[in-house]
TORTORZA-908301 format. One record per residue (C-alpha): residue number from 0; chain; x, y, z. Coordinates in Angstrom, 2 decimals, padded with zeros to 5 digits. Layout:
<sites>
+-----+-----+---------+---------+---------+
| seq | mol |       X |       Y |       Z |
+-----+-----+---------+---------+---------+
| NUM |   A |       X |       Y |       Z |
...
+-----+-----+---------+---------+---------+
</sites>
This chain:
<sites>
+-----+-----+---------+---------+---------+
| seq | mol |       X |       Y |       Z |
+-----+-----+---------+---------+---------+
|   0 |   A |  133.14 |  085.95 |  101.75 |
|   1 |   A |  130.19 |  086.73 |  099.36 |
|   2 |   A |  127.96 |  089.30 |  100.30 |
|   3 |   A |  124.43 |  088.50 |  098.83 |
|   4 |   A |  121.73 |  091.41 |  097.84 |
|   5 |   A |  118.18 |  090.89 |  097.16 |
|   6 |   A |  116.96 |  091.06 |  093.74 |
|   7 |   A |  114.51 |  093.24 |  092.40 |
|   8 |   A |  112.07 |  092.83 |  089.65 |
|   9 |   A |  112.60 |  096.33 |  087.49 |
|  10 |   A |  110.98 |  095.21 |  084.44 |
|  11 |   A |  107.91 |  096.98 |  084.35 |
|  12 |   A |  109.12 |  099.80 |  086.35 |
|  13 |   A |  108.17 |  103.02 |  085.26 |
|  14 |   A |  111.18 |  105.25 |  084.73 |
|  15 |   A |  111.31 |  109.52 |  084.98 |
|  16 |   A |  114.20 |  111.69 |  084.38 |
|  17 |   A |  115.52 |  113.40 |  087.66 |
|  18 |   A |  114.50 |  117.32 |  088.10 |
|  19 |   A |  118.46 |  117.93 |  088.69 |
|  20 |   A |  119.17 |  116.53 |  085.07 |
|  21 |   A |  120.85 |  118.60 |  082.51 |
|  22 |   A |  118.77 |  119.56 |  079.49 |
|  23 |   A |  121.20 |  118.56 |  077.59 |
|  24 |   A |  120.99 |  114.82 |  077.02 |
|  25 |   A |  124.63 |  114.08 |  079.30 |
|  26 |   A |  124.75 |  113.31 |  082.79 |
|  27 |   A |  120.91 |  112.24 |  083.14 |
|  28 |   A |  119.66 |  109.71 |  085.98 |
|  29 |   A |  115.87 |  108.32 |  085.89 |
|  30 |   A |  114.42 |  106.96 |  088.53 |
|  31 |   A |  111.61 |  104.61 |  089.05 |
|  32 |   A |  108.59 |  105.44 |  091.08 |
|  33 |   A |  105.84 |  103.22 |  093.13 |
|  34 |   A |  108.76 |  100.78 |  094.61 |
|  35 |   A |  107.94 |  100.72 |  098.66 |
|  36 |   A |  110.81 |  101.08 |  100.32 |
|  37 |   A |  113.21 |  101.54 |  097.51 |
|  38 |   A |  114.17 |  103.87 |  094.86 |
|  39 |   A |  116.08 |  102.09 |  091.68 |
|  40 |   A |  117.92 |  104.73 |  089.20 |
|  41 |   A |  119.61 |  104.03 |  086.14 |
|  42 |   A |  121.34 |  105.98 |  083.95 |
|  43 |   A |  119.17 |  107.51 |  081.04 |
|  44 |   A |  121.80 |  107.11 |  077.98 |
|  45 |   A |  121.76 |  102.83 |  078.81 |
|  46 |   A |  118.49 |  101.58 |  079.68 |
|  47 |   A |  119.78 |  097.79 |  079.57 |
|  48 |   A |  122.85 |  098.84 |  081.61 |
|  49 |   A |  123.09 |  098.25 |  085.62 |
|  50 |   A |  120.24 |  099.65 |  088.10 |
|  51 |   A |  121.32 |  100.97 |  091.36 |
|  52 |   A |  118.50 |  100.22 |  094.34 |
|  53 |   A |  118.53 |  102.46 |  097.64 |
|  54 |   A |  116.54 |  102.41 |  100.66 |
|  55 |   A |  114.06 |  105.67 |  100.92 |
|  56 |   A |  115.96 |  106.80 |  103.45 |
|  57 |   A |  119.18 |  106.65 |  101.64 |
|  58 |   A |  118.06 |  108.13 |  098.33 |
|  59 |   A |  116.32 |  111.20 |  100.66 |
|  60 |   A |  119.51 |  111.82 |  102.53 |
|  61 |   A |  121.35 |  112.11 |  099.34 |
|  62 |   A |  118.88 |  114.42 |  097.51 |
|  63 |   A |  118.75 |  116.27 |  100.73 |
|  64 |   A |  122.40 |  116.30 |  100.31 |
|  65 |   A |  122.53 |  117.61 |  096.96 |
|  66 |   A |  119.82 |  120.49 |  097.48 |
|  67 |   A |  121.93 |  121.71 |  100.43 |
|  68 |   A |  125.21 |  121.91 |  098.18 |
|  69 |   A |  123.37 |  123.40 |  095.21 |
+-----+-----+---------+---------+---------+
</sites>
């Protein structure tokens, strides 16, 4: 069974380093702003590599998530 997802047009999105990023250059995710109802993140050190799209929801959980652990 194939399990279809839509696709999404990222090529003029608008990318931003996450605040939880490292200053040094390693483990960095960007996401991409202005998307309603998604938030697509990449990582920063391959910018033609896969993009990974979550539902708001999902992405706020997860931050919420990480803030709590921090």
């Amino acid at each position: 069974m194939k399990i279809s997802s839509p696709e999404y047009d990222l090529s003029a999105a608008v990318w931003r380093k996450s605040s939880y990023s490292g200053g040094s250059g390693g483990d960095c995710l960007e996401v991409a702003d202005d998307h309603p109802g998604i938030v697509p993140v990449r990582d920063s050190k391959d910018h033609d590599g896969p993009k990974l799209v979550f539902r708001t929801a999902v992405w706020s959980a997860f931050v919420d998530g990480v803030k709590t652990v921090r």
